[in-house]
N, C-alpha and C positions, 0 to 999 in steps of 0.2 A: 774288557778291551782297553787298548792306550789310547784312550779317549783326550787328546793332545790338545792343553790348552795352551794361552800363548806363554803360561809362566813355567809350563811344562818346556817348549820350545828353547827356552833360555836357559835350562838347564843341561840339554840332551849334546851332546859330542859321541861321534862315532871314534874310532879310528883307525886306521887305513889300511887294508895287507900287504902284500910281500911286491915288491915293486918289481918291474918287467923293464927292457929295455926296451921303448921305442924307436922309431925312425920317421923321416919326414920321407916319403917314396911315392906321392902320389904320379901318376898314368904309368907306371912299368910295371901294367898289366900281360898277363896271358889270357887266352880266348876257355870260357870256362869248356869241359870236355862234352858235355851236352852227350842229349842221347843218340841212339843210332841214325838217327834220320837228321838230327841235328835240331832239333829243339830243344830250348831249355827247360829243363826237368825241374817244376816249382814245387812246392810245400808250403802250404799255410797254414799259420801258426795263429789262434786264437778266432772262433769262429760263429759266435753269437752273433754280429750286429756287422761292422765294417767288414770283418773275416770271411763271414759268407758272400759279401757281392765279390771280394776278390779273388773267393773261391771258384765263382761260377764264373768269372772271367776266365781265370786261366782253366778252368775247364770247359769253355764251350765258344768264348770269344776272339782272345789274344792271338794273333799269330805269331807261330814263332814261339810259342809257348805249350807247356804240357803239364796236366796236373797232376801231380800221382806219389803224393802223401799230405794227409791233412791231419792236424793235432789239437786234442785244447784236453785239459783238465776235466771238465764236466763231460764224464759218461754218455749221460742222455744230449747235451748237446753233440759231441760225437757222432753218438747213432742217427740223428734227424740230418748231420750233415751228411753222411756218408749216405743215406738214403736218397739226398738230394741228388746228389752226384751218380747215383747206379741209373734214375732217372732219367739223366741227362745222356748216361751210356758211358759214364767216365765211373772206374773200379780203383780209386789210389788205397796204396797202404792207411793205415791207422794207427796215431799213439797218442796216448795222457803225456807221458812226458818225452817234452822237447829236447832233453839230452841222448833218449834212445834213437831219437829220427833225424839228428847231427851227424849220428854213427852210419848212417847209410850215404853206401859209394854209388845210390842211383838217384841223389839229390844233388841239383848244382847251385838252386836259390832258395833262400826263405824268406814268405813273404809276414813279418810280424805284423798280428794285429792284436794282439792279449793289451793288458791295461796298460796304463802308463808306467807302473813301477817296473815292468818286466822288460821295457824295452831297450836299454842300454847291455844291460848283462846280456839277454838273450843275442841280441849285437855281433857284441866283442864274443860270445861262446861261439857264433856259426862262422865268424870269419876265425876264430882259430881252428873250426873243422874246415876252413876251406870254400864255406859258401859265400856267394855272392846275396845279398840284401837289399830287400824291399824294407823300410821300417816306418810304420804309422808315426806319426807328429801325438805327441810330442818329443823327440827321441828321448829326452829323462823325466826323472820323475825330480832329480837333483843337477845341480848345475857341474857340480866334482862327475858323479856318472858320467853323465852328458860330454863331458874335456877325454873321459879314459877311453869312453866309445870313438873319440875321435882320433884319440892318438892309436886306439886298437886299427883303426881302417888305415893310418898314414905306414902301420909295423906291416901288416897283414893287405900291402897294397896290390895284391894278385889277385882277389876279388875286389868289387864293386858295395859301395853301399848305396841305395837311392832314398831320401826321403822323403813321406808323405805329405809334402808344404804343398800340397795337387795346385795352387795357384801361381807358381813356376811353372807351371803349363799353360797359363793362359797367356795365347798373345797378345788380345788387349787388356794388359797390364804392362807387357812389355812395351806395347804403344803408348800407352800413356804417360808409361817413364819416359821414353824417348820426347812427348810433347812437352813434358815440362821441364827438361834438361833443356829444349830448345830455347827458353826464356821468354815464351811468346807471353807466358800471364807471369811473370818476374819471378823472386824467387820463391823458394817452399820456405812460411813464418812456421806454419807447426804441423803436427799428423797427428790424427785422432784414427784411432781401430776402434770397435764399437761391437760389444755382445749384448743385444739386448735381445734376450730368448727367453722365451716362459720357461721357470721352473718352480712348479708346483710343491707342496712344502711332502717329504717322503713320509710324515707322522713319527710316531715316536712309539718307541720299545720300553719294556722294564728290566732291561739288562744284556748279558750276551746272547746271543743266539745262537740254536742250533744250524750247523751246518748239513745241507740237504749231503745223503749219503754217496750221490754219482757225483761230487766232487773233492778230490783228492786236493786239501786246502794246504797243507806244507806246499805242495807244487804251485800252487796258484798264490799262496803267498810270495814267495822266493825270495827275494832280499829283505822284503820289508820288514816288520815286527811279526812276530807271529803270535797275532792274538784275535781272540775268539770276534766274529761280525757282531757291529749293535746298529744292524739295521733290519727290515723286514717291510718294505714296502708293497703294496699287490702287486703291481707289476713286475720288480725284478727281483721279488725274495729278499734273503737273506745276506747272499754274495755279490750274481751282477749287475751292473751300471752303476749302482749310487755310490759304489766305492770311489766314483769322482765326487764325492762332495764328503771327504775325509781324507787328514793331510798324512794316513801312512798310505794311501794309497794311489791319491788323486791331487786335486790342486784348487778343484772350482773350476767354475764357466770358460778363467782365462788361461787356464792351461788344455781346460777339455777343446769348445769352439776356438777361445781364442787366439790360440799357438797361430791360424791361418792368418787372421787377421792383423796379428802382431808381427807378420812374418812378412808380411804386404805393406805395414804400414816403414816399419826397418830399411824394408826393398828402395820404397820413393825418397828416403832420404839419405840414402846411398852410404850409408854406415857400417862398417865392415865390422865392426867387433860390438862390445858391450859399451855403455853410457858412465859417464862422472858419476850418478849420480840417480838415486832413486828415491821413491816417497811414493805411500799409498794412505789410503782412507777408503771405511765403508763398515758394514756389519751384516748380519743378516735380518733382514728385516719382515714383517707384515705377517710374519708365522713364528709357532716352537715347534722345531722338529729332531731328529736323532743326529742333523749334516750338522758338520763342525766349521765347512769352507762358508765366506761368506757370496749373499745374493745379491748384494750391490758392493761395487769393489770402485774406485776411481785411483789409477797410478799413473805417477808423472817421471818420465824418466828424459834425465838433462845431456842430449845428446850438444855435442857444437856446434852441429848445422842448423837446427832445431829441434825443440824440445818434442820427444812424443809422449802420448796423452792414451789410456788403455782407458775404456768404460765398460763395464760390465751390470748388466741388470735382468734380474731374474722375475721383478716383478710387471704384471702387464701396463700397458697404458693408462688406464683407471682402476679404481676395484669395481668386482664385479665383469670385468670384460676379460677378452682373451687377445686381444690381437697391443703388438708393443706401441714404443714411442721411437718416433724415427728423429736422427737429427738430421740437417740438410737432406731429408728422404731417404735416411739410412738406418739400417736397424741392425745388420749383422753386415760390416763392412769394414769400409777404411773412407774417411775425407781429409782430403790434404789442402790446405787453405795455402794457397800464394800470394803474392801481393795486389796480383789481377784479375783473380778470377780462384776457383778451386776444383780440384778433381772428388768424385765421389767414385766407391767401385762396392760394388755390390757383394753377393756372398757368389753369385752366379761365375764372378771373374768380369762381367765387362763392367768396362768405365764412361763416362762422362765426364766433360769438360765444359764449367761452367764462366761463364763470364763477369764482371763484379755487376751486373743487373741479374743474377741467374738464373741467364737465358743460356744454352745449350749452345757452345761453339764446336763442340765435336764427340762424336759418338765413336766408342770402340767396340763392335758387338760381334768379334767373330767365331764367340763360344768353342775354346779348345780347351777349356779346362776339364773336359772329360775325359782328355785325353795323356793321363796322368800315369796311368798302369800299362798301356801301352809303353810311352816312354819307357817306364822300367825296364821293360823285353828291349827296347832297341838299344837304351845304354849296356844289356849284358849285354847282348852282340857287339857293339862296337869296342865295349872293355871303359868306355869312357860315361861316366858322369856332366853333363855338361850345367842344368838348371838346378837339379833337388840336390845340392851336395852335402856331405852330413856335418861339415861346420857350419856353414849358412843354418840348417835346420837346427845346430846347438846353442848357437846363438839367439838367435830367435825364441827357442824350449828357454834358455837361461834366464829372456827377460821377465816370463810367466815367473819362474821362481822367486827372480829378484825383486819385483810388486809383493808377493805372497809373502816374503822373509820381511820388510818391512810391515804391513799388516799385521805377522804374527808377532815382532816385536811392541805393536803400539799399546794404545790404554786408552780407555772409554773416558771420552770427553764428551762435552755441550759442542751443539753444533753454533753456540756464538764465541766458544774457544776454538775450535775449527776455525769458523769462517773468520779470526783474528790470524791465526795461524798463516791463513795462506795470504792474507790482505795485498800482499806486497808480488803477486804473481796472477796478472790476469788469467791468464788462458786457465790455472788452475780453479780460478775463481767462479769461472765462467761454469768448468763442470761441476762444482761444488754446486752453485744457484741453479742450473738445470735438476741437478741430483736430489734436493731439497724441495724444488716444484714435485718432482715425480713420486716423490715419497708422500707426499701430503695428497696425489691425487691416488695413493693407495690408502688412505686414511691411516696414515702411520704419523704421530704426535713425536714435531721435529723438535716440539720445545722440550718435550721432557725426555724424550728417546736420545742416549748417547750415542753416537760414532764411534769406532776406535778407529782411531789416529797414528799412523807408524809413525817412525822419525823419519828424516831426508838421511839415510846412507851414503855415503862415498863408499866409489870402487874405484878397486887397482884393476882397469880393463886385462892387462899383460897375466899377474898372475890370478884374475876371475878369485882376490880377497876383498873383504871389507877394511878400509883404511879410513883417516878422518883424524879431526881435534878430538874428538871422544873418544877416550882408549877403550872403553867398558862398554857401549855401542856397539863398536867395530866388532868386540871382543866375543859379545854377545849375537851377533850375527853370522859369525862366523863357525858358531856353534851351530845354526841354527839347520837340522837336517834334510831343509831345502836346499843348500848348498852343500852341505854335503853328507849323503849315508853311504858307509863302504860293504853295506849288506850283512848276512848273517850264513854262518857256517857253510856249507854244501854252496850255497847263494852269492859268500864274498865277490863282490866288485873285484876282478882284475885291473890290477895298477899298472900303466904305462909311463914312463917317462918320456917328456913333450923333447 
């Protein structure tokens, strides 16, 4: 397998195919043709885990909506979906691959749910058949994909794309921005997102693995590298899930959970594109196992309003227990500190509004983040996008990457070269010493156990490169195929011009 370290990383440059004309043409939409009763006619695409609740929505929930084709590469998952669905009284077509069920004139949306690597191409492939999209978060697996998905939906602006950021659905999130835009607790000093989710170490292999025979792995690969799995955990085999914690496939915690939280924390500080500036630190710590992403991540990313703060920790509360560490009573969230008081919002969607004694000045609890997949049905009706738009959600996918591209640039330091490093940046400092307690109550030895430390990157927001004093830095990052892979043969990345 391309078992991808970070000096691997700095070596690797894709580059780019045959370039496309784009156009900027967002809302000069038409109404998609839907079927004879006038429903939209969906298909969902990847159906393991996220893929089947969206399955059995649009076949049994959604108004407005109709199911009647489902896809994924694995065989046997296939068959237990399609079983589900006969169950339910709903008979959709069936296919392995997603290019033959593009080709059908009795689909008008697809809704992707397959990994991370597949979600851009597969994109820009259904909007050049003409479909309208639903697309799981993160929408790339690279920041370049991510820009070509975007400019494919501004060319191909006759269909709709919707993104899975589902907390653009909650209304108190929207309240909440609204409360702190009013100035009542003064302004936002910084935003912290926060993944702290158990994850357990997947063991370890003696090499590639065979791939189970009901899946067809060229298809399931598709742009990434095409090389043999070195994983095998009891739970999901050889292929799925833990391909998020390997960087040809996945990203880690902050791009799998994170993308939501990072996408909520972006939102409050009202930032339309990407930051000056980034920097991460972390490793994987408290186990050895076959994942190459790490399980404690801390990135600081230097917006101008205020700077945001990504934490990610995969390890529990103590050793021995199961349940995490929360900060300001958050474990899987976003807290936005103001100068008066701070906002907390949970993974649920609602928020809290805390005063500088933090006592409770105001609750937002009108739980509509459920109501995310609906949305999608009533943006294809209306032809308009209004909350999940797919730059918002590129943006947001980009910052996950741009933490990960420093990370894989850094090198294994002392955490008293670290905590010199950052000496001169509180808020960074602050998660550094929280990050250091929390390692030490997993019995992980802070004094002899290195960190790897990225550099602080400069970004050109406009053209989404690595710029800076350091030509060989930038140089080196911009290599780096978090930002950008242009796929492989049959899989190439379609290229648009922005």
């Amino acid at each position: 397998m391309n078992h991808w370290t970070r000096k691997e990383f700095l070596k690797t440059s894709l580059a780019g195919g045959a370039a496309l004309a784009g156009t900027r043409l967002y809302g000069q939409a038409a109404p998609a043709a839907g079927s004879a009763n006038g429903d939209l006619r969906v298909a969902v695409v990847g159906l393991r885990s996220q893929g089947r609740g969206h399955m059995m929505d649009h076949a049994t929930k959604l108004k407005g909506s109709r199911l009647v084709a489902i896809c994924d590469v694995d065989s046997e998952v296939l068959g237990r979906r399609k079983d589900d669905c006969e169950k339910a009284g709903v008979k959709p077509a069936t296919f392995t691959d997603y290019r033959k069920l593009l080709e059908s004139k009795d689909i008008d949306a697809v809704v992707l749910a397959s990994p991370n690597h597949q979600h851009s191409l597969q994109t820009i492939w259904a909007l050049q058949a003409g479909k309208d999209v639903y697309v799981e978060k993160p929408l790339s697996h690279n920041v370049w994909e991510g820009r070509q998905a975007v400019e494919a939906a501004r060319k191909h602006s006759k269909n709709i794309v919707f993104a899975g950021t589902q907390n653009r659905s909650s209304e108190d999130i929207y309240d909440a921005i609204d409360f702190v835009k009013s100035g009542q607790i003064g302004r936002i000093l910084w935003a912290r997102g926060l993944c702290y989710k158990t994850r357990d170490s997947i063991g370890q292999t003696q090499g590639a693995q065979k791939v189970p025979d009901s899946i067809n792995y060229d298809l399931w690969t598709g742009p990434a590298d095409l090389t043999p799995p070195r994983r095998n955990s009891k739970s999901n085999g050889t292929v799925h899930y833990d391909w998020h914690w390997f960087w040809n496939c996945g990203g880690g915690d902050i791009t799998n959970q994170g993308i939501h939280q990072m996408d909520v924390a972006r939102w409050f500080l009202g930032e339309p594109g990407l930051p000056s500036t980034v920097m991460s630190f972390g490793g994987r710590f408290g186990y050895r196992d076959d994942a190459e992403t790490p399980n404690t991540l801390v990135s600081v990313f230097g917006y101008a309003k205020a700077p945001l703060i990504f934490e990610v920790r995969g390890l529990p509360m103590k050793a021995g227990m199961r349940a995490m560490d929360k900060f300001l009573g958050t474990d899987v969230g976003v807290v936005v500190q103001c100068e008066k008081g701070y906002v907390t919002i949970g993974s649920n969607g609602g928020a809290l509004v805390y005063g500088d004694d933090k006592k409770v000045l105001q609750k937002f609890a009108k739980n509509t983040l459920g109501q995310h997949r609906a949305a999608f049905v009533t943006a294809a009706q209306t032809r308009k996008v209004v909350r999940s738009t797919i730059e918002e959600c590129h943006y947001s996918s980009a910052l996950c990457h741009l933490g990960n591209v420093s990370y894989l640039l850094g090198a294994e330091k002392s955490n008293a070269e670290l905590a010199e490093a950052i000496k001169g940046d509180k808020n960074t400092q602050d998660s550094y010493n929280r990050m250091l307690e929390h390692l030490k109550a997993n019995n992980v030895d802070t004094a002899g156990t290195k960190t790897v430390v990225g550099p602080q990157l400069v970004l050109d927001g406009k053209t989404e490169q690595f710029t800076g004093p350091n030509a060989a830095v930038a140089a080196a990052a911009n290599k780096n195929p978090l930002l950008k892979r242009a796929g492989r043969g049959a899989f190439a990345i379609p290229v648009f011009k922005a």
